[in-house]
C-alpha positions as CSV (number, residue, x, y, z in Angstrom):
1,X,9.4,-51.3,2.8
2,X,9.9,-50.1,-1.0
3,X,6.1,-49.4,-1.2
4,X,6.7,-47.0,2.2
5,X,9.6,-45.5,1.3
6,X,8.0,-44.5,-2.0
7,X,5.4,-42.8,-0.7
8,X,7.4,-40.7,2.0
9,X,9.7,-39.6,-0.9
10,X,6.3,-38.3,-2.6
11,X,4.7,-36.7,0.4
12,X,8.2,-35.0,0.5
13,X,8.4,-34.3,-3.0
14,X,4.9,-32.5,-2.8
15,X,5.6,-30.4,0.5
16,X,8.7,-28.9,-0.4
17,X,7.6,-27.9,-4.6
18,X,4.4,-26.2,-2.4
19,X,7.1,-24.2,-0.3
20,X,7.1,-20.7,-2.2
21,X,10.6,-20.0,-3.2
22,X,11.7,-16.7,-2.2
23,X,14.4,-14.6,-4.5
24,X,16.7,-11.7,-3.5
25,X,15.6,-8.3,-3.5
26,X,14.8,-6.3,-6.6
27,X,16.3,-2.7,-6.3
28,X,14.4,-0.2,-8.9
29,X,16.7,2.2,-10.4
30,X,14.5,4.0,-12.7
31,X,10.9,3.9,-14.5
32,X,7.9,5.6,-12.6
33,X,3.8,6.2,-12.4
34,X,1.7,8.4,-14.0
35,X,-1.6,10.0,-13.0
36,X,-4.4,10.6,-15.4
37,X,-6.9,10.9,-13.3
38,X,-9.9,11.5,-12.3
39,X,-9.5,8.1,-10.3
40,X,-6.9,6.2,-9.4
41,X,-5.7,4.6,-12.7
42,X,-2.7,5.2,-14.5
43,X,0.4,3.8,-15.9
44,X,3.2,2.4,-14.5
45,X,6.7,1.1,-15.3
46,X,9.4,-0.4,-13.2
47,X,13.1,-1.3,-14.2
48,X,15.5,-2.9,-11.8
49,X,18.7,-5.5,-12.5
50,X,16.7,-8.0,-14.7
51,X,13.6,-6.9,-14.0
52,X,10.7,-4.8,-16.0
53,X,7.0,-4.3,-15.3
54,X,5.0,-2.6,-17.4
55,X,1.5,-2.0,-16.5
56,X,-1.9,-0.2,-16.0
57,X,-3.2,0.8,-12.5
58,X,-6.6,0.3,-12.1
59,X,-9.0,2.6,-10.5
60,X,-9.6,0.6,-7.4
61,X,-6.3,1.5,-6.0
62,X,-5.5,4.5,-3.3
63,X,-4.1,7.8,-4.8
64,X,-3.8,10.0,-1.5
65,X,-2.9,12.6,-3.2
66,X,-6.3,13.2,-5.4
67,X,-8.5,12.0,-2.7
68,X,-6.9,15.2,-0.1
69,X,-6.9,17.7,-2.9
70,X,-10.8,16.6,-4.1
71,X,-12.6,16.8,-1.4
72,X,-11.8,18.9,0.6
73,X,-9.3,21.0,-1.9
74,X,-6.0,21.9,-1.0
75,X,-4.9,24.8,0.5
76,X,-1.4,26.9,1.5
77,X,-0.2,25.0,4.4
78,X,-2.1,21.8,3.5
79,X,0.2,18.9,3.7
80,X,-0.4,15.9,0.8
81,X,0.2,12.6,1.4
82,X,1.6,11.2,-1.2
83,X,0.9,7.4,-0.5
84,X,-0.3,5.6,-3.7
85,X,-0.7,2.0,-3.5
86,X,-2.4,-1.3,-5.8
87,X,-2.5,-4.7,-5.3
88,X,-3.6,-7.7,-7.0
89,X,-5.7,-7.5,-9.9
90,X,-5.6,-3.7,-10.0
91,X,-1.9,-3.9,-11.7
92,X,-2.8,-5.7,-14.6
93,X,0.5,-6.4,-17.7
94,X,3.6,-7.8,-18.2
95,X,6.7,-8.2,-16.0
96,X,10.1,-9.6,-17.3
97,X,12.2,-11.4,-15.1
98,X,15.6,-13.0,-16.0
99,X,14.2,-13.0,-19.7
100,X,11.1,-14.5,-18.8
101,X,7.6,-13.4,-19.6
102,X,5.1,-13.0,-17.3
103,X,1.3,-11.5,-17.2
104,X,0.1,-10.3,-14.6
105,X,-3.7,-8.9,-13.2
106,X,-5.9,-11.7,-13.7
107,X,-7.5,-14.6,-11.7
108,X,-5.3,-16.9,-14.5
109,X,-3.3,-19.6,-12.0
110,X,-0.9,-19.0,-15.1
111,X,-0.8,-15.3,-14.0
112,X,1.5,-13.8,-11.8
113,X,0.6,-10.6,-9.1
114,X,2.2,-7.2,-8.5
115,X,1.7,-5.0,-5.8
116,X,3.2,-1.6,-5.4
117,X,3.2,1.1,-3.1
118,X,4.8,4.7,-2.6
119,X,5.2,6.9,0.4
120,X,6.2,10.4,1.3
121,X,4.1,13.5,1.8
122,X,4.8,17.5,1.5
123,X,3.5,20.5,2.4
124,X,1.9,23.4,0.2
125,X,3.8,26.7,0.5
126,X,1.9,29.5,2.3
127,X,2.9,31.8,-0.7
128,X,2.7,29.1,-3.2
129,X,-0.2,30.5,-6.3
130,X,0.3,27.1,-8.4
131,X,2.4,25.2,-10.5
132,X,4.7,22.0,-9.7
133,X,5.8,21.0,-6.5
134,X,8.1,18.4,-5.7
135,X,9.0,15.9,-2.7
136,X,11.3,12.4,-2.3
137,X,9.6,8.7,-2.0
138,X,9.9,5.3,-1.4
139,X,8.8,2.7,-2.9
140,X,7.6,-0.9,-1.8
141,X,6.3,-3.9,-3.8
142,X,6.3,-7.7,-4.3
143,X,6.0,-9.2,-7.3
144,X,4.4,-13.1,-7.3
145,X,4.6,-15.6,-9.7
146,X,4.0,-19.5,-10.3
147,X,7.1,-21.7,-11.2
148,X,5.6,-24.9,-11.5
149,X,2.0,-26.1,-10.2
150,X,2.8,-26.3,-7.0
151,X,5.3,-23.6,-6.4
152,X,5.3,-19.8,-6.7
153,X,8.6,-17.6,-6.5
154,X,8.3,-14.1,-4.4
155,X,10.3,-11.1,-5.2
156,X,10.8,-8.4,-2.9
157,X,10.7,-5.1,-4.8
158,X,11.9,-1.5,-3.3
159,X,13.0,1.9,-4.6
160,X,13.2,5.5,-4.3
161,X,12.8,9.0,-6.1
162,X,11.0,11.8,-6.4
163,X,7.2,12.8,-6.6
164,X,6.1,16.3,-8.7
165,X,2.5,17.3,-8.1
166,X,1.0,19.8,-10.6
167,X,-1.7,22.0,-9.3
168,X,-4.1,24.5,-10.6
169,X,-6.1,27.3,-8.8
170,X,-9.6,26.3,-7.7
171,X,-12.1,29.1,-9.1
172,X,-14.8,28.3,-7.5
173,X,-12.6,28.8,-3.9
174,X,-10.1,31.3,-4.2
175,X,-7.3,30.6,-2.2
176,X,-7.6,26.7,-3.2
177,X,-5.4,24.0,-5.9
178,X,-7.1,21.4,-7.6
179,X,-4.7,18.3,-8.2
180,X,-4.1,18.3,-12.5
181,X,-1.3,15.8,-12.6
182,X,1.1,14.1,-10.5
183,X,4.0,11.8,-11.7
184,X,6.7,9.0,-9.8
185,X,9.9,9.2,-10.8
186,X,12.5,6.4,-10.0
187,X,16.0,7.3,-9.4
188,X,19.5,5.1,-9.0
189,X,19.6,6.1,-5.4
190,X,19.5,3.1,-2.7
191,X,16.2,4.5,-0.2
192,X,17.8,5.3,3.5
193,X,17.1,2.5,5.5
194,X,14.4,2.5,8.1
195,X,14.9,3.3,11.9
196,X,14.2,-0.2,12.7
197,X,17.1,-1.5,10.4
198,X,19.2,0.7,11.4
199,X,18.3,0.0,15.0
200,X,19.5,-3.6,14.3
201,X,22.7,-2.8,12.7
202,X,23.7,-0.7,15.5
203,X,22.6,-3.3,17.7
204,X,24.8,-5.7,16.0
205,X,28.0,-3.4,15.8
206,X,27.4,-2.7,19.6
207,X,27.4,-6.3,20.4
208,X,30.6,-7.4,18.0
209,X,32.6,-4.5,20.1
210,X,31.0,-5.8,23.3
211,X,32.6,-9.1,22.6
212,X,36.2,-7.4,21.4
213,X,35.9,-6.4,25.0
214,X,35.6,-9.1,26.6
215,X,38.0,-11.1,24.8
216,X,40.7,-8.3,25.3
217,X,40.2,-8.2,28.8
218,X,40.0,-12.3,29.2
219,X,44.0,-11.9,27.4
């Protein structure tokens, strides 16, 4: 009976340190990403409540901005996505996390993995003849890393802020902007939840007066 007893205690030992342990939500109050072009790459640097990344993007990520301003250019009236995103070993650095160390961007099991992405979008002016234009967005990412061998920990990352696009007239088009720089900035503003969230919390304060209601009316 010991012998049986043992092993169950093992197998349940090993299920639950496999389980990945999941953390509260990360809320990033400042930092940002920087373009330097001509691909995808750049550098990037998140701060939240005991958290910091610092990192390089590599090239293999998706810059919509660049890639609707390249080909074709941009144009008054053209709108600009501003989704930017990387995952996995194209975020390659450090991350700090309640003091603790952590690489991240390689194949390493001792490694851990961040992904990022940014959304948002704006529109070129019809009268606009260059220079810096600006527009709000959101941030989502996750940051993975290993605890023990058999266990990671997940973090939930979000954010919000501000987007400035620098663009240059296109010589060889009148008319048209090339993209010359374009820079995420971070700001200590909570993002406004999505419809589906607030959905749900107006679903749930529709119910709690639904059942006020009822217990009135039962009195």
């Amino acid at each position: 009976m010991r012998t049986i007893a043992s092993m169950v205690v093992g197998a349940l030992v090993l299920l639950f340190s496999a389980v990945p342990a999941h953390a509260d939500a990360i809320h990033i109050t400042s930092g940002g990403w920087t373009w330097t072009g001509p691909a995808a790459s750049g550098d990037v640097t998140l701060n939240g409540e005991g958290f910091t990344a610092t990192a390089r993007t590599g090239p293999l990520g998706v810059f919509w901005p660049y890639m609707t301003c390249f080909d074709p250019v941009c144009g008054p009236g053209t709108t600009v996505r501003l989704d930017a995103g990387w995952s996995g070993l194209d975020v390659s650095g450090t991350v700090t996390i309640d003091g603790t160390t952590v690489r991240v961007g390689s194949l390493d099991p001792a490694f851990g993995t961040l992904n990022t992405q940014w959304f948002g979008s704006l529109t070129i002016p019809l009268s606009f003849s260059g220079g810096s234009l600006t527009a709000p967005i959101t941030f989502a990412g996750e940051f993975i890393h290993p605890v023990t061998p058999m266990a990671t920990s997940r973090h939930r990352l979000f954010g919000a802020g501000t987007a400035t696009l620098t663009f240059v007239p296109y010589q060889a088009f009148p008319g048209a902007f090339l993209l010359e720089g374009a820079e995420y900035e971070f700001s200590d503003v909570a993002p406004t939840p999505e419809p589906g969230s607030v959905l749900l919390i107006g679903t749930g304060l529709a119910g709690v007066l639904a059942a006020r209601r009822r217990r009135r009316a039962q009195a």
